[in-house]
PALUMSE-210582 format. One record per residue (C-alpha): y, z, x. Coordinates in nm, 3 decimals, padded with zeros to 5 digits. Layout:
N
> Y:Z:X;
...
//
This chain:
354
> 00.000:00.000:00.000;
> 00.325:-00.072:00.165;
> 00.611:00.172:00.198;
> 00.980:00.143:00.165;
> 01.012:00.092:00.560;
> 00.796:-00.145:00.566;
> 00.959:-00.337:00.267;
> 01.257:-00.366:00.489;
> 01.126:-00.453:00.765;
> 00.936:-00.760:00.622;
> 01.295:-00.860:00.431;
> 01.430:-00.825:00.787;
> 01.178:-01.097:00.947;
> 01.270:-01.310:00.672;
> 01.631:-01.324:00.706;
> 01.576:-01.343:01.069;
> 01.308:-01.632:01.044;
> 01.541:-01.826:00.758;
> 01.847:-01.836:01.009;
> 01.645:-01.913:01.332;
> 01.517:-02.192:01.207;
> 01.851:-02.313:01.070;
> 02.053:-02.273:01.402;
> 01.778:-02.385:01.603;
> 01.791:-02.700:01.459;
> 02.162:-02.846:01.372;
> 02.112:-03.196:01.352;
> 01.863:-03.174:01.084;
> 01.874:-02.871:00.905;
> 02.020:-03.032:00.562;
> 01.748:-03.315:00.583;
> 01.492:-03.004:00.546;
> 01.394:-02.949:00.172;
> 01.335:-02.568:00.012;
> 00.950:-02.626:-00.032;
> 00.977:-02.660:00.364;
> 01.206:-02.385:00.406;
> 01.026:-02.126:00.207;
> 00.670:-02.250:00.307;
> 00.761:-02.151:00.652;
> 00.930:-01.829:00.549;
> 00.542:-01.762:00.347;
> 00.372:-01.832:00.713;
> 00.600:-01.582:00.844;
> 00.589:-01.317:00.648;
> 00.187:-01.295:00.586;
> 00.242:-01.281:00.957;
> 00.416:-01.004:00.943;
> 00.166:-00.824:00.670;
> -00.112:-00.877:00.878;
> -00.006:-00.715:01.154;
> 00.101:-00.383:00.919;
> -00.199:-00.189:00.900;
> -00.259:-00.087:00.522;
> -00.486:00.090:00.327;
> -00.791:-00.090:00.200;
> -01.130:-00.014:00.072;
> -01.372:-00.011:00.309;
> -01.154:00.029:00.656;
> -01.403:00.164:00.853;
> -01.676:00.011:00.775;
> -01.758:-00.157:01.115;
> -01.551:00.131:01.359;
> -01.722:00.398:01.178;
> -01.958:00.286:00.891;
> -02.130:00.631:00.813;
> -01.797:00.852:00.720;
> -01.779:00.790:00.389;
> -02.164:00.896:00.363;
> -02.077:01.215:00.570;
> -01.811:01.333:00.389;
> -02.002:01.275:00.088;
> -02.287:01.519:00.257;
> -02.014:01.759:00.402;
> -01.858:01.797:00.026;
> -02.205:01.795:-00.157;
> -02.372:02.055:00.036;
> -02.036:02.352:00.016;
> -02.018:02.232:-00.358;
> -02.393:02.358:-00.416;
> -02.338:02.698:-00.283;
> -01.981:02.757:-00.442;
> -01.900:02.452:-00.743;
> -01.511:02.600:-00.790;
> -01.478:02.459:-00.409;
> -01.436:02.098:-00.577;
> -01.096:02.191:-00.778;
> -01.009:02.344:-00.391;
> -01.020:02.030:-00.227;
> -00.849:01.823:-00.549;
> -00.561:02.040:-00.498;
> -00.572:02.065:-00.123;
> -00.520:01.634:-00.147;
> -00.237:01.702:-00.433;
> -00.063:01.977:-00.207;
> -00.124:01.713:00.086;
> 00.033:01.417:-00.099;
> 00.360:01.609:-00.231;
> 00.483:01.724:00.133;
> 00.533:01.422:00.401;
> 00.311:01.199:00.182;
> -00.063:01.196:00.213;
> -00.075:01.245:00.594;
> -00.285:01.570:00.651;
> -00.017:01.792:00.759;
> -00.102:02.065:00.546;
> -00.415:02.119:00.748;
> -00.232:02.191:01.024;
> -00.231:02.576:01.147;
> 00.034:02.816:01.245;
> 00.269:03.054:01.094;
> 00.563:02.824:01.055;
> 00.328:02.497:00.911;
> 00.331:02.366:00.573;
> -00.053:02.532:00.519;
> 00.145:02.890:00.555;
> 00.441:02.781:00.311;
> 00.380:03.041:00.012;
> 00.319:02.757:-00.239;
> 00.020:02.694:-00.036;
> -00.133:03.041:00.036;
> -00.411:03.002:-00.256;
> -00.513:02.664:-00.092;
> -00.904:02.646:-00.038;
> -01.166:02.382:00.120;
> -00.996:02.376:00.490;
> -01.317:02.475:00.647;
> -01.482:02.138:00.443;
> -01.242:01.928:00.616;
> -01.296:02.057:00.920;
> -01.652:02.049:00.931;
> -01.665:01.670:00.828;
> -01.407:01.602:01.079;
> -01.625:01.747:01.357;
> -01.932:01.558:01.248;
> -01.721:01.235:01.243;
> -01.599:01.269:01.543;
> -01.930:01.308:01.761;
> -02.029:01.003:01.608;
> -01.659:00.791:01.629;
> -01.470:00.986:01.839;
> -01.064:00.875:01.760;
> -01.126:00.677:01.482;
> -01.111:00.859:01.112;
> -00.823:01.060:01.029;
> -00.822:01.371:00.839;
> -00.587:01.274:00.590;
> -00.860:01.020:00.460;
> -01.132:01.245:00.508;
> -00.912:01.505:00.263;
> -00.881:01.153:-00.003;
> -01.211:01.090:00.034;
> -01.325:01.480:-00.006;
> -01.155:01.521:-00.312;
> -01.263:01.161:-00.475;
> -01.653:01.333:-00.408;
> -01.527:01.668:-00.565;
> -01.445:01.508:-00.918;
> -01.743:01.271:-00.915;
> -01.952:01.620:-00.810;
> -01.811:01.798:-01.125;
> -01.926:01.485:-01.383;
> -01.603:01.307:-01.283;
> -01.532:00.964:-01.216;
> -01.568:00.827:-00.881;
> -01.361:00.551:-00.729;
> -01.335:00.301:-00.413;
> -01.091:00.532:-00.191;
> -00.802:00.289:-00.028;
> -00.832:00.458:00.343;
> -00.661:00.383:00.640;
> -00.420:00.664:00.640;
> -00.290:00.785:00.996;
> -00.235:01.214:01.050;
> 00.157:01.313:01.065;
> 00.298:01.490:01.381;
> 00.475:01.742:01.130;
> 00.388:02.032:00.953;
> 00.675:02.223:00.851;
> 00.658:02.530:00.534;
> 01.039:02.476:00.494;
> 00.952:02.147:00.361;
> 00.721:02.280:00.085;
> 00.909:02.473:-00.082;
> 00.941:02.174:-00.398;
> 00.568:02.178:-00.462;
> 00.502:02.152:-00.813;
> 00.488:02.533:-00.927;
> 00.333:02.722:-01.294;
> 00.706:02.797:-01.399;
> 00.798:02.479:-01.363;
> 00.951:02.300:-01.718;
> 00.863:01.988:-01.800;
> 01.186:01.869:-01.665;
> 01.131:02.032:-01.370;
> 00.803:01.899:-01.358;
> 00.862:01.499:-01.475;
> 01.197:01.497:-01.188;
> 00.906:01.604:-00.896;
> 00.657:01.335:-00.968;
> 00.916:01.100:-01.083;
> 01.071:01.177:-00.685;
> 00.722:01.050:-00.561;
> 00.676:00.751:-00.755;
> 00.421:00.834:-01.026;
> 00.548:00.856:-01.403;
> 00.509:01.106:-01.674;
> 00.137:00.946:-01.794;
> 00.061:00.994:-01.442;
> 00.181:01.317:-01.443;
> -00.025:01.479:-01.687;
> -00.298:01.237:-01.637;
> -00.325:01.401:-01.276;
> -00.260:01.783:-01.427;
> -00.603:01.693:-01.604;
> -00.775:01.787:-01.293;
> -00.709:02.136:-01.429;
> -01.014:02.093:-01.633;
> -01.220:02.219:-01.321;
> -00.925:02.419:-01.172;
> -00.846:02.797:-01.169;
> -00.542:03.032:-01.080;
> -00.505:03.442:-01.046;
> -00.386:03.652:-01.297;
> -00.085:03.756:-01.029;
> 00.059:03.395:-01.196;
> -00.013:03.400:-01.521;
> 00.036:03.808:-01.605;
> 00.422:03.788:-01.696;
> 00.276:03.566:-01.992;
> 00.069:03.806:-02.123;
> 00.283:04.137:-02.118;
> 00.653:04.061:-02.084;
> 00.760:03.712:-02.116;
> 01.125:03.652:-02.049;
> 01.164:03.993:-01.995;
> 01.105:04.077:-02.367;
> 00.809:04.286:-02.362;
> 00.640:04.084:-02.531;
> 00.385:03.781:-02.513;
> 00.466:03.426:-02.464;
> 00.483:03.318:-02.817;
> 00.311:02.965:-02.760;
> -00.033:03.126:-02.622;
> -00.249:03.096:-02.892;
> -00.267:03.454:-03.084;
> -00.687:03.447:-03.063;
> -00.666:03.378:-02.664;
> -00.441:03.641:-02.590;
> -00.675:03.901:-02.631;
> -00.923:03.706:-02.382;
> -00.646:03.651:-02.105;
> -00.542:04.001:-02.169;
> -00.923:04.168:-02.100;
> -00.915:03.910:-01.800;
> -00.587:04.077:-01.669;
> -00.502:04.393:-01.750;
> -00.166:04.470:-01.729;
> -00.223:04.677:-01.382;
> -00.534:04.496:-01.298;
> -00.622:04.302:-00.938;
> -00.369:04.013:-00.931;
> -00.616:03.819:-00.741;
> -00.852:03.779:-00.969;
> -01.010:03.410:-01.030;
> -00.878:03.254:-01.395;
> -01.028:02.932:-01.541;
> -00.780:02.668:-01.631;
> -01.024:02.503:-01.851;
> -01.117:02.792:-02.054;
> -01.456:02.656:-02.239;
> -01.586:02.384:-01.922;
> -01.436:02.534:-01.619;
> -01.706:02.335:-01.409;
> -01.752:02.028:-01.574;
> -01.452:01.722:-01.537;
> -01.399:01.670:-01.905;
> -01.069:01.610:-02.157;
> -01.122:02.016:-02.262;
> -00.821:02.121:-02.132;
> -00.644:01.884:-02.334;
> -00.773:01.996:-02.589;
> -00.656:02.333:-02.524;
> -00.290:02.261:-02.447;
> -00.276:02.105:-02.752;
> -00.458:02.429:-02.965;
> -00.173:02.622:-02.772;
> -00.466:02.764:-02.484;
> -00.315:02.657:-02.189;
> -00.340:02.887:-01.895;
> -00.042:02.801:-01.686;
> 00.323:02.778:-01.880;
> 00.356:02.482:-01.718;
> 00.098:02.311:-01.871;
> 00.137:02.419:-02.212;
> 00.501:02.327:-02.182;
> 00.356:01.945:-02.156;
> 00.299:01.990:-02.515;
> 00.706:02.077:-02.580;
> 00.808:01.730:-02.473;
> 00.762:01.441:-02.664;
> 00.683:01.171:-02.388;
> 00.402:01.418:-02.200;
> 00.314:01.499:-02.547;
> 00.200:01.170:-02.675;
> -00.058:01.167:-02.322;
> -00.205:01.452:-02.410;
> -00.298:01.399:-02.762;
> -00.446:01.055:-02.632;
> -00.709:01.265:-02.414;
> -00.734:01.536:-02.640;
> -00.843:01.277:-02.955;
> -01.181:01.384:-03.160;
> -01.338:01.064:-03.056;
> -01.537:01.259:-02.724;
> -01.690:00.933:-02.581;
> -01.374:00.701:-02.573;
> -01.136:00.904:-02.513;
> -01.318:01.081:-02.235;
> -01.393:00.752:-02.109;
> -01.050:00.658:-02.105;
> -00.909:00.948:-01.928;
> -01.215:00.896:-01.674;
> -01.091:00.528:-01.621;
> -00.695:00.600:-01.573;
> -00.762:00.952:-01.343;
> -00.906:00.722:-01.104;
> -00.632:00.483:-01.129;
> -00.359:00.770:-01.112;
> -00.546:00.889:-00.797;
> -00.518:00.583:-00.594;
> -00.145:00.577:-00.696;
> -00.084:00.948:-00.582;
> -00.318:00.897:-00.273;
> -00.077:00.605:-00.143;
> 00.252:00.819:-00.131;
> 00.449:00.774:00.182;
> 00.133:00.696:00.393;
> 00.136:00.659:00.770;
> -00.048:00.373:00.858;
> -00.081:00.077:01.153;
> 00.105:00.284:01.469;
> 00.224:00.564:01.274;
> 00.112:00.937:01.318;
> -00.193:01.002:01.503;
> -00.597:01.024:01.480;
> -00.604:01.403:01.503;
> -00.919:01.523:01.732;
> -00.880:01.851:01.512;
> -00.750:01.863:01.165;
> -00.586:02.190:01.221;
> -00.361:02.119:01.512;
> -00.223:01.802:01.693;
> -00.315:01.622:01.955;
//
């Protein structure tokens, strides 16, 4: 997928090829017709493409034909000893994607990096990456970077949970910076749909994509530290968050007491917390969504409309359909400000640079 630099850059060689060939040649420069012109400007500029390395399907598939298969093996034997390690890694790639674009950096370590920035404390799955990195590279040393093996590790999470799977674009390249000053806009559970629709709108995606990709709550869970000031004094009143439905309160309430351990685990998806299914539609629309921030997609008409398209009665279609445009919103999200050709670096170590 190209970027915005690179957009300019092939505009530059255009401009620049248009007027060489105009000046180099005086004498007959009006005798040249436009199919000429612009058939040599085409030439040029798939020139120019070809020699920006993008993402494609399949990129390593002669420098390093078993990673996909590893990573696959890495993800598939943590998720049988611990299943909620699959919504880990989904949000590890989201948390990725939303800081510096989807270039690894918040795998980096240290107490000033983007993995330390306190949106990111909760993260889970780094010792996944790592391990597939470290198989990887005794077999092609240099060659797969960790921010694909995170895009890849999360595609094999959903399709692990009964999700879809999907052909992973890869060629991503690591970034050389990792900085927790610079995470401090990650999408958060106060966030207002506003709020929400202005930080995905920043990275390119749209409000379908937006709560098309807060779907993958269906096999996520938070900690009742986050969702308590719901339950027991919302907006300082005292009182419960009006829009929690009145017959789930008393379940989120036994889940966290009001002086309970703030670190306990809570489902997102309250009746399929394991399974990648249209559930927690369902629920934001029957007013049991965990976070306020997703039940606040039901207060806005636009975000609305998605969500009673997934959350429909028909189970087969609709589930179907949500399967088929996750994937695509994926992709989308995956691409965001991606390093690729001589950009970044092929970390030896996910956790620190070269």
């Amino acid at each position: 997928m190209d970027t915005k630099g690179s957009g300019l850059k092939h505009r530059a060689i255009i401009h620049l090829a248009i007027n060489t060939m105009y000046n180099a040649n005086p004498g007959v420069r009006k005798s040249r017709t436009m199919e000429g012109l612009w058939l040599v400007v085409l030439v040029i500029f798939v020139m120019a493409l070809s020699v920006q390395s993008q993402l494609k399907t399949g990129f390593y598939s002669t420098s390093c034909s078993k990673a996909e298969a590893i990573v696959r093996s890495t993800v598939e034997s943590y998720f049988k000893k611990d299943p909620t390690i699959a919504a880990g890694l989904l949000r590890l790639h989201f948390h990725d994607c939303f800081v510096q674009g989807c270039d690894g950096s918040v795998l980096i370590a240290g107490s000033s990096s983007e993995r330390n920035a306190l949106p990111n404390l909760g993260l889970r799955g780094f010792e996944v990456i790592d391990d597939a990195k470290s198989q990887i590279e005794a077999l092609c040393p240099g060659v797969v970077s960790c921010a694909d093996i995170l895009a890849l590790a999360a595609r094999d999470a959903v399709d692990l949970s009964d999700g879809p799977s999907w052909s992973v674009p890869t060629g991503r390249r690591d970034g050389r910076v990792s900085s927790s000053s610079q995470a401090s806009n990650l999408p958060s559970p106060l966030d207002t749909v506003a709020v929400q629709k202005k930080n995905f709108s920043d990275k390119g995606l749209d409000d379908h994509d937006l709560v098309t990709l807060v779907g993958a709550h269906t096999i996520g869970q938070t900690h009742c530290q986050f969702i308590r000031y719901r339950l027991y004094n919302f907006t300082t009143t005292g009182n419960a968050d009006p829009t929690i439905n009145q017959s789930f309160l008393p379940q989120l309430q036994a889940l966290c007491p009001r002086n309970g351990d703030g670190t306990k685990p809570v489902p997102l998806d309250k009746d399929s917390q394991t399974d990648f299914d249209t559930s927690f539609f369902k629920n934001v629309r029957d007013g049991n969504g965990v976070l306020e921030s997703d039940q606040r997609l039901w207060d806005d008409a636009a975000t609305r409309d998605v969500v009673k398209k997934y959350a429909g009665t028909i189970r087969g279609l609709l589930g179907l359909r949500f399967d088929i445009e996750f994937r695509q919103a994926m992709v989308k999200m995956s691409s965001i400000e991606v390093k690729t050709g001589t950009d970044g670096e092929i970390r030896k170590v996910c956790s620190k640079f070269n």
